[in-house]
C-alpha positions in Angstrom: 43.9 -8.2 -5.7 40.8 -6.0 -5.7 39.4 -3.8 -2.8 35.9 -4.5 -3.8 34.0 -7.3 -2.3 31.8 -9.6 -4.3 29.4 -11.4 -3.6 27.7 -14.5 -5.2 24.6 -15.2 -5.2 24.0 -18.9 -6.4 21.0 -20.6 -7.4 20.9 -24.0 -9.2 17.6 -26.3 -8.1 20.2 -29.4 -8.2 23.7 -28.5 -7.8 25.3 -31.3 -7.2 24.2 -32.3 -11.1 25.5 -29.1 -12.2 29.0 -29.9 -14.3 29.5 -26.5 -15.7 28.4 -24.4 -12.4 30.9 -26.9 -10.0 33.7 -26.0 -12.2 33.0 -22.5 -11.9 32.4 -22.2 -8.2 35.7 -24.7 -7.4 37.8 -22.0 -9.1 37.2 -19.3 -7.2 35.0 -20.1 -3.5 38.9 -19.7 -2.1 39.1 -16.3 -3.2 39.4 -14.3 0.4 37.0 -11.0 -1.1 34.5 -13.4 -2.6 31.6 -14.5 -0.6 29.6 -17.5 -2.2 26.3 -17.9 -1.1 23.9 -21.0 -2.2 20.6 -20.6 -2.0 18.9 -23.3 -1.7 21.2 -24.8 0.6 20.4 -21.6 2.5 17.0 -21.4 2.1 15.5 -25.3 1.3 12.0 -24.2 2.8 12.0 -21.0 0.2 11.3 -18.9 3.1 13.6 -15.4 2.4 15.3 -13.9 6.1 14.7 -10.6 3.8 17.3 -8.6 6.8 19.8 -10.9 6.6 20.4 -11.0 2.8 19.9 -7.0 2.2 23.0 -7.1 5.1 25.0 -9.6 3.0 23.7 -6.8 -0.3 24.6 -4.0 1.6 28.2 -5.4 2.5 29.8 -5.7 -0.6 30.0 -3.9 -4.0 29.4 -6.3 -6.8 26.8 -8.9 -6.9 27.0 -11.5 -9.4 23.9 -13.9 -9.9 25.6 -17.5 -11.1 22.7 -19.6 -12.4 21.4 -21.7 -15.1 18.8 -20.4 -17.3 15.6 -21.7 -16.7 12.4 -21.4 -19.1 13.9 -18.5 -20.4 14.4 -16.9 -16.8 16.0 -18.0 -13.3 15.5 -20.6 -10.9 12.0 -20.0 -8.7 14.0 -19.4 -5.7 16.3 -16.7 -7.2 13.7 -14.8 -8.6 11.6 -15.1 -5.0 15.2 -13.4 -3.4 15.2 -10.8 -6.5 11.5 -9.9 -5.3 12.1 -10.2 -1.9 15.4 -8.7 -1.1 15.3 -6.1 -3.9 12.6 -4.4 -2.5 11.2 -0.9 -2.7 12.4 1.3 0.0 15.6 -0.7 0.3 17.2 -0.8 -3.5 14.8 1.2 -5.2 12.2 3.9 -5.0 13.5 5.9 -1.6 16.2 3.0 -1.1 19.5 3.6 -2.1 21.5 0.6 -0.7 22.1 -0.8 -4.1 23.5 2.9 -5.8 26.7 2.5 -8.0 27.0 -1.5 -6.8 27.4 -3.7 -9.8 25.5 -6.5 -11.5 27.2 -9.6 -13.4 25.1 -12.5 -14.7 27.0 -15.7 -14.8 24.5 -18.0 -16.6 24.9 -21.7 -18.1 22.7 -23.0 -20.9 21.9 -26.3 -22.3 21.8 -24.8 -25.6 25.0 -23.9 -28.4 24.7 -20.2 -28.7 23.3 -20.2 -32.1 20.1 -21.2 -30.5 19.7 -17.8 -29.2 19.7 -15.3 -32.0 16.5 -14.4 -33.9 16.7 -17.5 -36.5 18.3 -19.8 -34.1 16.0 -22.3 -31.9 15.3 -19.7 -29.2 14.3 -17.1 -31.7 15.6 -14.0 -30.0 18.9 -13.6 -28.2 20.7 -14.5 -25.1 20.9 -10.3 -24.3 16.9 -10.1 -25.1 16.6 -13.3 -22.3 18.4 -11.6 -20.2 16.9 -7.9 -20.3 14.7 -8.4 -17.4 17.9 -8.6 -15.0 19.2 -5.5 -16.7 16.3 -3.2 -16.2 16.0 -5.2 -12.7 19.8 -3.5 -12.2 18.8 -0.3 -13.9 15.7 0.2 -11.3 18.1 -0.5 -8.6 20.6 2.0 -9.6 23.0 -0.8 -10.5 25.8 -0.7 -13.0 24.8 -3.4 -15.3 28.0 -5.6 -16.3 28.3 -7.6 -19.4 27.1 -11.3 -18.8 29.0 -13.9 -18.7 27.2 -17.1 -20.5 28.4 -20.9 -20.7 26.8 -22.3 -23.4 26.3 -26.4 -24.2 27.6 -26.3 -20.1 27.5 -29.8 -19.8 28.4 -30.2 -23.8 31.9 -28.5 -24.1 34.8 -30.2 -23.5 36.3 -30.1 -19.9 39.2 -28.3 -20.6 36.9 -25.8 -22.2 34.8 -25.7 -19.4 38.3 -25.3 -16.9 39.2 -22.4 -19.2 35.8 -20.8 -18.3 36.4 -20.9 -14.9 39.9 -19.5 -14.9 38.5 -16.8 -17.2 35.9 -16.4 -14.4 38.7 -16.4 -11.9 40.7 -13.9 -13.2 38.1 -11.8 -13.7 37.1 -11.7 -10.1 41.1 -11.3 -9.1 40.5 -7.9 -11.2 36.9 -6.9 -11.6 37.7 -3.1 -12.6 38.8 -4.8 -15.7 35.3 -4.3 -17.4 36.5 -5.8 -21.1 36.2 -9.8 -20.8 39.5 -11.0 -20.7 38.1 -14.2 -23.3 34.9 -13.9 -25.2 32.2 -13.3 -23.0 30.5 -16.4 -24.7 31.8 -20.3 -24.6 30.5 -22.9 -26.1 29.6 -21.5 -29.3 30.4 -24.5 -31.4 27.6 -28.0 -31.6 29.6 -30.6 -29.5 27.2 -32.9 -30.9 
């Protein structure tokens, strides 16, 4: 078991509709150094208690935004908290209470993952779409991990999707195990 605490932040509009991001939270909300924290059920009006989440930030030592990607981006309400609770003074600029935590993307897509390369649908990659978060860590002093990305979430096949989540699992059991334990990438064949 690890001695770092980790915290997740999730966002997903309409979770209860959300196959692939269920599987994944089932797996591992037991997990006694894990702290899951949804949101919208938190926050249904959108308004931010800014203190309370930099506390939640400033108590633990990796941070792992589980989402689906949406127009290329986040969720509204995520990227309001990114704004909000990542502000200057507290995680960057003169504030330091983000320096040396970590930053894991866990994203789901509706897409295979040759849709996001330069000739696939998407035309540029999942690790362009996702550069924002990285220079988001970056400015925050952050150690930027490798993503972890579901593709065709609601696609694959369920024992695909279970092995997903145990990968996600174990990799929260051990997160000082930077190298994925599976490929960082699922779905990556058309389950049409």
């Amino acid at each position: 078991m690890t001695d770092l605490k980790i915290l997740i932040i999730f966002a997903h509009p309409d979770p209860q509709e959300s196959v692939a991001n269920h599987a994944l939270l089932n797996e591992v909300k037991h997990l006694s150094h894990v702290t899951v924290h949804d949101l919208y059920a938190t926050y249904p009006d959108f308004f931010i208690d800014e203190v309370a989440e930099q506390a939640l930030v400033i108590t633990h030592d990796v941070i792992i935004f589980q989402h689906p990607l949406y127009m290329y981006s986040c969720p509204a309400l995520l990227k309001e908290w990114l704004d909000r609770v990542l502000s200057k003074g507290f995680a960057h600029g003169e504030g330091t209470a983000t320096n040396g935590k970590y930053w894991r993307s866990v994203i789901t897509t509706g897409g295979a993952a040759e849709a996001y390369s330069a000739d696939g649908y998407n035309r540029c990659s999942i690790d362009d779409i996702l550069k924002p978060f990285e220079l988001c860590a970056d400015l925050c002093r952050m150690q930027w991990l490798p993503p972890l990305v579901m593709h065709w979430a609601r696609r694959i096949p369920t024992i695909e999707r279970q092995y997903y989540a145990q990968t996600y699992h174990q990799w929260l059991v051990s997160p000082h195990q930077y190298e994925p334990l599976l490929p960082l990438t699922v779905g990556d064949v058309s389950h049409e």
